[in-house]
C-alpha positions as a Python dict, from the first residue, in 0.01 Angstrom:
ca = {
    (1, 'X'): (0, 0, 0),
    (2, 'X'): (-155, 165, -273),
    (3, 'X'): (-61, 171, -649),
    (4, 'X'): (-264, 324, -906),
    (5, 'X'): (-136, 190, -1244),
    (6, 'X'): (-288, -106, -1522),
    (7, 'X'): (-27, -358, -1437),
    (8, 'X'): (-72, -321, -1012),
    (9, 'X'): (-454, -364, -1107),
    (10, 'X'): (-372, -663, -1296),
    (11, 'X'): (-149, -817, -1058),
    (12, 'X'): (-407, -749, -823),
    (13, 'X'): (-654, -958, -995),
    (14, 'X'): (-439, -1234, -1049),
    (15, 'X'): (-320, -1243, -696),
    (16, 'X'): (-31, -1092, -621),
    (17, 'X'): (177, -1281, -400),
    (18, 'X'): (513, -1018, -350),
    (19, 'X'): (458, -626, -307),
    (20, 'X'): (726, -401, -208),
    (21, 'X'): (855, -41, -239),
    (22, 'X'): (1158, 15, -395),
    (23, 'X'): (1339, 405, -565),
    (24, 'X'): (1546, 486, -879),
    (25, 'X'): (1893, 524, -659),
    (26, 'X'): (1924, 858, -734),
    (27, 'X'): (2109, 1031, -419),
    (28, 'X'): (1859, 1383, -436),
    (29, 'X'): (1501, 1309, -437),
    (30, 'X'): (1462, 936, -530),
    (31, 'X'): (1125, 836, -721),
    (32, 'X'): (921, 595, -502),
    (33, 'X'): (779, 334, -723),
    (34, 'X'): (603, 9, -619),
    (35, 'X'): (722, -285, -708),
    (36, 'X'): (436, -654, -710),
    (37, 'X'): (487, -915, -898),
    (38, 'X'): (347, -1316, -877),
    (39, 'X'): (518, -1655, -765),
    (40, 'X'): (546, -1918, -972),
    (41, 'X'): (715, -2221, -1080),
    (42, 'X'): (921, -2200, -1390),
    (43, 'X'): (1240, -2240, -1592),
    (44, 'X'): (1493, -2016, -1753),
    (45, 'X'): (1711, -2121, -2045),
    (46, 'X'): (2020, -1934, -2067),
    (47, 'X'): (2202, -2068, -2364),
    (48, 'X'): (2505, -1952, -2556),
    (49, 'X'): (2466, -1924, -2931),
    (50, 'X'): (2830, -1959, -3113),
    (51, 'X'): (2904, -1652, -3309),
    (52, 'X'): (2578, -1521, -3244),
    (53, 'X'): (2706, -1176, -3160),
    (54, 'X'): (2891, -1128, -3502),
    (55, 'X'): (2627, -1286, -3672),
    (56, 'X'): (2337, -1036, -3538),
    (57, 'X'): (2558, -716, -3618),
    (58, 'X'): (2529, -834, -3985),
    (59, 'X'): (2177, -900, -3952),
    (60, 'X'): (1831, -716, -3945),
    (61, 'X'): (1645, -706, -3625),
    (62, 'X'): (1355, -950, -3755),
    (63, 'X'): (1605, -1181, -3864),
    (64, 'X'): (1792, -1223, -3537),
    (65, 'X'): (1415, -1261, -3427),
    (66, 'X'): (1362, -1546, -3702),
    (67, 'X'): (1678, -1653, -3589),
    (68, 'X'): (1630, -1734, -3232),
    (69, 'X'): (1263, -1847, -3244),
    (70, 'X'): (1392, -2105, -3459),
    (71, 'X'): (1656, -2201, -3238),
    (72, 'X'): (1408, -2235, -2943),
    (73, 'X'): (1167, -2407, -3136),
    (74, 'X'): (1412, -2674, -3255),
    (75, 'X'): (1508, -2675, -2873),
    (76, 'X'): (1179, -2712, -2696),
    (77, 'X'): (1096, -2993, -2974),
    (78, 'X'): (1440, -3172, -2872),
    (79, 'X'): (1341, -3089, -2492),
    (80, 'X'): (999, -3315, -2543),
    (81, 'X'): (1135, -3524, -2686),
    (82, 'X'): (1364, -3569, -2419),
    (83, 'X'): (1104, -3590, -2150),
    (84, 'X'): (840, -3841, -2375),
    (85, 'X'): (1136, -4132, -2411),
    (86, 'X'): (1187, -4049, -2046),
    (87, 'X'): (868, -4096, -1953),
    (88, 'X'): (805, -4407, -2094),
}
């Protein structure tokens, strides 16, 4: 498989460990596009932020971003936390 594009030659670099082909779903002449990416361990936090939706209509876009960088910062502080009084 070939792909020609700055993120397949990164990928490449870093190893890439999933490569696949994959189209657009349109019924007439789907685009072809390639599709690599890299496995890895990780976590995802979904959390649900009480009147957040109301609360980011009235608000400008950098201060939903203040908003929730706070949040996860006061989150991943209380998360090691967490994991230091467990360890100990």
């Amino acid at each position: 498989m070939v792909i020609d594009s700055e993120l397949a030659n990164y990928l490449r670099e870093k190893g890439v460990t999933k490569a696949a082909w994959s189209d657009d779903g349109a019924p007439l002449n789907p685009v072809k596009f390639p599709i690599a990416g890299l496995e890895t361990q990780g976590a995802i936090l979904f959390a649900d932020l009480p009147g957040y939706s109301e609360l980011s209509q009235r608000l400008e876009p950098m201060e939903c971003a203040c908003l929730t960088s706070h949040f996860f910062a006061w989150f991943e502080g209380s998360a090691g936390l967490c994991v230091w009084r467990h360890r100990r």
